[in-house]
N, C-alpha and C positions, 0 to 999 in steps of 0.2 A: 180487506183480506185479499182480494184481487190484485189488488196493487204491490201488495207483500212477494205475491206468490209470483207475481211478472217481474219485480225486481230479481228475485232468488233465482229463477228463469233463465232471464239473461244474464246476471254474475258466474251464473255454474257453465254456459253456452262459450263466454270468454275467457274463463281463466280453469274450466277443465274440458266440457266437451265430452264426447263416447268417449276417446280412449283415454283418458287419464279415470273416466266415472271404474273402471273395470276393476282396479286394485282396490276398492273401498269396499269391495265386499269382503276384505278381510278389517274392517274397522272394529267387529266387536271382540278381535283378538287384540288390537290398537286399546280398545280401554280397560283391558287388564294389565296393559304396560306400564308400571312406574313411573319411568323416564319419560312417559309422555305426558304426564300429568297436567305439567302447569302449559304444556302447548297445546293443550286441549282444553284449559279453561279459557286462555286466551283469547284461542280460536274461536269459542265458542261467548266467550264476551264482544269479541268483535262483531261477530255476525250479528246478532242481539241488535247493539249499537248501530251498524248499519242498515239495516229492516227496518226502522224504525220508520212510518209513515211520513216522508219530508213531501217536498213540491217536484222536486226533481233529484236522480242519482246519476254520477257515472260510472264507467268502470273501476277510471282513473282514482275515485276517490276510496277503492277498497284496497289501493295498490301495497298500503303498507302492510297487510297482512297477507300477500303474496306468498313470502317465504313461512310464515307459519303456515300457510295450506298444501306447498308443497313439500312441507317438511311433513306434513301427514301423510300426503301420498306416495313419497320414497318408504317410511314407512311401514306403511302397507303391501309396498312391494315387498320388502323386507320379509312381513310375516307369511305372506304369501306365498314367496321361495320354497318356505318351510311346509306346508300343507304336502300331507302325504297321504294318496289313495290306496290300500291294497300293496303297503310298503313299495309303490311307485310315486316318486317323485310328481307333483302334479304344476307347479309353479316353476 
């Protein structure tokens, strides 16, 4: 499980890092989306697939799901824009 959770570690470290993690706090407005449906079973088969306890991983090898992860986080940005405080714009 160690092993799981330093892989997941370093992939989220290289391919998002603090500022891209910021727009994913609107992801549970993301899975009431339609349109994102089959890019979030995807995405989320992928990851699956990759965790999977081998001998070694690199980055390079999760590169084909590149564009479904940042197709999550434009996104996100997306729904984010939209969040309104106190009918002020917050996004």
């Amino acid at each position: 499980m160690r092993r799981v959770l330093a892989k997941a570690g370093d992939l989220w470290q290289f391919y998002l890092g603090p500022a891209l993690t910021l727009p994913l706090l609107a992801f549970p407005c993301l899975l009431r989306d339609r349109r994102m449906r089959f890019v979030l079973w995807a995405s989320a088969f992928f990851l699956l697939a990759t965790l999977i306890p081998e001998t070694w991983t690199f980055a390079h090898y999760v590169a084909p799901a590149t564009g479904l992860l940042y197709l999550v986080v434009v996104e996100c940005l997306r729904h984010l824009r939209l969040w309104r405080w106190n009918r002020y714009p917050v996004g």
